[in-house]
C-alpha positions in Angstrom: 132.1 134.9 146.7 134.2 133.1 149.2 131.8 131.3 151.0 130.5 129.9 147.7 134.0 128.5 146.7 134.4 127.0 150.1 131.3 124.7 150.0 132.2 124.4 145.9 135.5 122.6 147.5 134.0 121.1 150.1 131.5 118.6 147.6 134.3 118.2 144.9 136.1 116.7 147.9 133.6 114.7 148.6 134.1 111.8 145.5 137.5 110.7 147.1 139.3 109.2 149.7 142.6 110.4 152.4 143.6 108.3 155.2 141.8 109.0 158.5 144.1 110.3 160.8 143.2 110.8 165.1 145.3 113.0 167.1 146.2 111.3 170.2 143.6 112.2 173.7 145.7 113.1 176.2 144.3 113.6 180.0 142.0 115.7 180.7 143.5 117.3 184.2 141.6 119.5 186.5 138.2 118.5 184.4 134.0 117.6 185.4 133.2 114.6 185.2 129.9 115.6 183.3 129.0 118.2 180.1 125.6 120.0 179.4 125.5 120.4 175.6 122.7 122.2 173.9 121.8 121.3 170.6 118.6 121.2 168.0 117.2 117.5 168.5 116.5 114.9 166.4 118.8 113.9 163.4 121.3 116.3 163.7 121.2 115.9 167.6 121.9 111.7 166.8 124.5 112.7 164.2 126.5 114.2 166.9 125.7 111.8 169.2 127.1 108.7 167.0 130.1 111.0 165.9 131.2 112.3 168.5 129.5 112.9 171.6 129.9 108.5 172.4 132.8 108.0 170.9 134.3 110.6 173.6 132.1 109.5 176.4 133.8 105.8 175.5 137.3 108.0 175.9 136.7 109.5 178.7 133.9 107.8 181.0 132.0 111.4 181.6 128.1 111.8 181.5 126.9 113.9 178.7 123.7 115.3 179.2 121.8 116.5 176.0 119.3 119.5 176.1 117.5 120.5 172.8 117.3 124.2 173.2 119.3 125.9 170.6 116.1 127.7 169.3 116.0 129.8 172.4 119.6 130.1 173.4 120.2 133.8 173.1 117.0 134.4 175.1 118.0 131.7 177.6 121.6 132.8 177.8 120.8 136.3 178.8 118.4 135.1 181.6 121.0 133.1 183.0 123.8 135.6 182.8 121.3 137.8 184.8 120.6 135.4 187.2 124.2 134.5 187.3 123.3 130.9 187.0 125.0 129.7 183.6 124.0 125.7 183.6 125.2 125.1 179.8 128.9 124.5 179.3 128.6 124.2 175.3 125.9 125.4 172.9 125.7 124.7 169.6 124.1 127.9 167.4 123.8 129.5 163.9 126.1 132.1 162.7 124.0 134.8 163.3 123.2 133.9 167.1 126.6 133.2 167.6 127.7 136.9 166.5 125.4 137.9 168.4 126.2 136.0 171.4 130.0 137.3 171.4 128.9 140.5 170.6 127.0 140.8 174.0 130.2 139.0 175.8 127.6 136.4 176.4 129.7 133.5 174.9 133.7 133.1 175.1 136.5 134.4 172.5 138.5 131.5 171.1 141.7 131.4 169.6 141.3 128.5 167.0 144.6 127.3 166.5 145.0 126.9 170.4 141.6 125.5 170.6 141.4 123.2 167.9 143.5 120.1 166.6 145.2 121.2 163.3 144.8 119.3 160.3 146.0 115.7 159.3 148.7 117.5 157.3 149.8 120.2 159.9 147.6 122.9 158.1 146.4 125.2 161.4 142.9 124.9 162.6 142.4 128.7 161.6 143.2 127.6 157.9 141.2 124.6 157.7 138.1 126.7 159.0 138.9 129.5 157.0 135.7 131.6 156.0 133.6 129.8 158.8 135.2 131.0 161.2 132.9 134.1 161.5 133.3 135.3 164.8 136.0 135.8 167.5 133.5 133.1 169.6 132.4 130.7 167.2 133.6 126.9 166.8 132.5 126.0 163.5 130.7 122.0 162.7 128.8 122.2 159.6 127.7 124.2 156.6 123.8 123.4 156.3 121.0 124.9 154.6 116.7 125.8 155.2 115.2 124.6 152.2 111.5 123.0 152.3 110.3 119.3 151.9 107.0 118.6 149.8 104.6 115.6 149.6 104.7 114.0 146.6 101.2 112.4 146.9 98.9 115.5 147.2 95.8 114.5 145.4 94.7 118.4 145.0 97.7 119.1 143.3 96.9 117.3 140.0 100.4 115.9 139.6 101.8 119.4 139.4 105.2 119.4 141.9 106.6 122.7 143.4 109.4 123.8 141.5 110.0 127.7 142.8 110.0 128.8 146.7 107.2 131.0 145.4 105.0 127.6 145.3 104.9 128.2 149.0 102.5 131.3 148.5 100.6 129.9 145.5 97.4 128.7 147.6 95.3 128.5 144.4 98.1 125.6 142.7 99.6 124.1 145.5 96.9 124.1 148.5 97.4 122.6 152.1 98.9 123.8 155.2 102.5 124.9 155.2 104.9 125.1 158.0 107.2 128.0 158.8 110.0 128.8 160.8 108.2 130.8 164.1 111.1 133.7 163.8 112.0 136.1 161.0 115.0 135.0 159.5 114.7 133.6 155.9 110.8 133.9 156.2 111.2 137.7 155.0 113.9 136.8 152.8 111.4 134.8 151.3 108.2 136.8 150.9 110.6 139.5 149.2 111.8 137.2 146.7 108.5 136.0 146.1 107.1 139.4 146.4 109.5 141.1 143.6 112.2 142.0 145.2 115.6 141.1 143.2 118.3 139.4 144.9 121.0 142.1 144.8 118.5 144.7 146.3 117.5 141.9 149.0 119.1 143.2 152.5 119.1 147.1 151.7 115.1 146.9 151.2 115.0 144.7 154.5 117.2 147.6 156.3 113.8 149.7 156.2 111.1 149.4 158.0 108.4 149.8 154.4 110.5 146.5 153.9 109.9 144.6 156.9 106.6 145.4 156.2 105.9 144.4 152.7 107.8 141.1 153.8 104.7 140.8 156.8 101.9 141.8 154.3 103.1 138.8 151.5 103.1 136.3 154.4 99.6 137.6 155.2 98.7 136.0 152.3 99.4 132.7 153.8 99.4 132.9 157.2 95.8 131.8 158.0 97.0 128.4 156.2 100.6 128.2 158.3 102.0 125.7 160.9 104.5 127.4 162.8 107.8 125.3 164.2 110.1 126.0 166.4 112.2 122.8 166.5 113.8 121.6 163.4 112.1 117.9 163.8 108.7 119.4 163.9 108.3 119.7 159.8 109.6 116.2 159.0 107.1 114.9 161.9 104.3 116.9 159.9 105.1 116.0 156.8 105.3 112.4 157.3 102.1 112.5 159.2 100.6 114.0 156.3 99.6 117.7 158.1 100.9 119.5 156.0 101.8 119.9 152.2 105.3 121.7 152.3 107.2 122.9 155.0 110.0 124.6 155.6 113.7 122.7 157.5 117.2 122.3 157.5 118.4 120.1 154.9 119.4 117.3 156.9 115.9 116.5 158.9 114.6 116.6 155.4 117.2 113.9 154.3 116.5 112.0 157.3 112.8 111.9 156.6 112.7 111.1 153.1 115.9 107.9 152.8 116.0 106.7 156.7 111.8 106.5 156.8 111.1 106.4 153.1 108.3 108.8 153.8 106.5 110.4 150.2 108.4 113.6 150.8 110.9 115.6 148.3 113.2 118.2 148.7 112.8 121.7 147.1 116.2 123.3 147.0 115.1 126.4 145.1 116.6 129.5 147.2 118.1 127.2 149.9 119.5 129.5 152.5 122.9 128.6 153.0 124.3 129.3 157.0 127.3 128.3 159.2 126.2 126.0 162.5 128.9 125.6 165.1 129.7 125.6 169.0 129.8 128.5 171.6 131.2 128.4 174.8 129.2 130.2 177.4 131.4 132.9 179.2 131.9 132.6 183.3 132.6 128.8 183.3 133.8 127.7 186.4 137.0 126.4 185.6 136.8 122.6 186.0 133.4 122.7 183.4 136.0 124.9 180.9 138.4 122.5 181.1 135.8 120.1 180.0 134.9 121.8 177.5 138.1 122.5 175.4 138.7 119.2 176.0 135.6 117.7 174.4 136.0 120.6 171.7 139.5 119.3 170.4 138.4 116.2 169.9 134.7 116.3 168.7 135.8 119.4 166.1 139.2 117.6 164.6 139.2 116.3 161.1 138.0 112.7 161.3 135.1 113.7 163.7 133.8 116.1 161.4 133.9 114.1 158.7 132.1 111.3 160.6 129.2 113.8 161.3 128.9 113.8 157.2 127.9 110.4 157.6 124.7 110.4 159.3 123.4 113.5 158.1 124.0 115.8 155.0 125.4 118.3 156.0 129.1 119.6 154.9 132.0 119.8 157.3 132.9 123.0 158.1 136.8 121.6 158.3 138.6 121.4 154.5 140.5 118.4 155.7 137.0 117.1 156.4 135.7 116.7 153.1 137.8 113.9 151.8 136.9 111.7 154.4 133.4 111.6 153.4 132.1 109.4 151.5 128.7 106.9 152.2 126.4 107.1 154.7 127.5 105.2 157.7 124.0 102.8 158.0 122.5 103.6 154.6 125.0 102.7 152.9 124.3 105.6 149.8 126.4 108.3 148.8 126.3 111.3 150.7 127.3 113.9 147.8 123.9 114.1 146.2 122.1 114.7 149.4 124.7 117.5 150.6 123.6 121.7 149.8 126.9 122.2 148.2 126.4 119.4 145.7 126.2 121.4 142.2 122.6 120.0 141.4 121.7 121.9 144.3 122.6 125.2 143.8 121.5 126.5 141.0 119.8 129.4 142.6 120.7 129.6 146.3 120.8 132.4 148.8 123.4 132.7 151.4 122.7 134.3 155.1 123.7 137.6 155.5 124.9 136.6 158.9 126.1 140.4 160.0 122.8 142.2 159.1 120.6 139.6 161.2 123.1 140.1 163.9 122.5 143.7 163.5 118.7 144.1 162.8 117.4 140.3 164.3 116.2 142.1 167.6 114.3 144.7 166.0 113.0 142.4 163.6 111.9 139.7 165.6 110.0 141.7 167.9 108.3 143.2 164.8 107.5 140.0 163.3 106.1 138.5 166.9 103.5 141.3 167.0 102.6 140.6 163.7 102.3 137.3 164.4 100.3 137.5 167.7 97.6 139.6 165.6 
């Protein structure tokens, strides 16, 4: 699978060094003065912000104004294309979303290597993106993944530890409130698993809708004990105030919350879902904000600044170039490989988004699964 020989690259670049090497800024002509940029919040919000967002504000002087609504942003985007009122000039998205997005002509097609800096080396932007470059609208950052984080101190448990995403629907071993993900995606990937349903066979029994439904029926069996999240900061936050047991994240809140606040937390990385996170440039810009915009892109997306994203959170650069430059964590002080999805240790059984058929069924789905929920 290509995707899985990307991120295999991607950690065994990890262990070594290259020289850092900037691209020059040049003026920004005919440019705002100040950027709305929509994002997720908390570490991976301050992972941008201390990799790229200050350094360009220290460039350039211009106000960047941070929103944390990336959970809604194909909801909000539509309203505000209806209203003709788009107030965003950069959103950052999953793969899924962002097909979706460019699909609806809701978010701008880019040509990469006129876009983006090229490598150190010369190598086009289109190459060193490669695979994640999954839509004609999509700006790549980071390959991350939705795994859950346990407490290790659960007296109930009797020392037992979750070893299998199925531990997430044994009530009788592993008791305590869980948290979930409040949409569809990867929760029914999930409950299949768990419910029987072999890997291979996964998507075509989710195409139909006796799938959907035997997906609803095995979270039944949990739902009355479920915390539902819609910002990726709310399971760390539960977890380290001790309101729930497990709970489901991306990787690199989990990271943040078990070596930055040394909470009793552990990372289950059985059927980690792996996914593509990246930028999207809202279509009808008024010039001056696009401007702005390809601007901040070339520098925040180049080599170095990707790399320098690895350092305050695990997750891997999207960029092939970007991978070498990574090595410790930037206040830590640790080494970043082990932490990362792609590290080997990791992914031993791993399950990677079918972005095209959640671009293709997530509507359906999700109104589905909100009715269910609402019940």
């Amino acid at each position: 699978m290509k995707l899985k020989l990307m991120l295999l690259a991607t950690v065994a670049g990890v262990a070594f060094a290259a020289p850092a090497v900037t691209e020059e800024l040049p003026p920004c002509d005919n440019c705002s003065d100040s950027m709305t940029i929509v994002s997720w919040g908390g570490a991976y919000s301050k992972s941008q912000l201390k990799a790229y967002h200050e350094p360009y504000q220290a460039l350039t002087g211009i106000t960047i104004v941070n929103d944390e609504s990336s959970n809604e942003a194909v909801a909000k985007l539509r309203a505000m294309n209806e209203a003709n009122n788009i107030t965003w000039d950069l959103v950052d998205v999953e793969g899924p979303d962002a097909v979706r997005l460019c699909d609806e002509g809701l978010a701008m097609p880019i040509n990469a290597d006129e876009l983006l800096a090229p490598a150190p080396d010369g190598t086009p932007a289109s190459e060193d993106f490669g695979d994640s470059l999954i839509s004609d609208c999509f700006i790549p950052q980071i390959v991350f993944s939705t795994t859950f984080g346990y407490r290790t101190d659960v007296a109930a448990w009797n020392g037992k530890v979750p070893t299998s995403v199925c531990d997430v629907f044994d009530l009788e071993n592993f008791p305590g409130k869980r948290a979930l993900e409040k949409r569809p995606k990867k929760n029914i990937e999930w409950a299949l698993l768990c419910d029987g349903v072999a890997k291979a066979d996964l998507y075509d029994v989710m195409a139909t809708d006796e799938g959907i439904d035997r997906a609803l029926a095995k979270l039944d069996t949990i739902k009355s004990d479920v915390i539902w999240w819609s910002a990726g900061a709310d399971t760390p936050q539960l977890l380290a105030d001790g309101e729930i047991v497990m709970g489901s994240t991306y990787n690199g809140r989990l990271f943040s919350v078990i070596e930055e606040q040394h909470q009793p937390v552990a990372m289950l990385w059985d059927y980690q879902v792996f996914d593509f996170d990246g930028w999207i440039i809202p279509a009808g810009l008024p010039e001056d904000r696009l401007n702005r915009v390809k601007h901040y892109l070339r520098f925040a997306t180049d080599t170095q600044r990707l790399a320098d994203q690895a350092k305050y959170i695990s997750y891997g650069p999207a960029r092939a170039s970007s991978a070498p430059l990574v090595g410790k964590h930037a206040e830590l002080g640790i080494e970043m490989a082990p932490h990362m999805p792609t590290d080997p240790a990791n992914m031993k059984n791993i399950l990677v988004n079918n972005i095209d058929w959640w671009a293709d069924y997530s509507d359906d789905v999700d109104a589905k699964f909100q009715a269910w929920l609402a019940k």
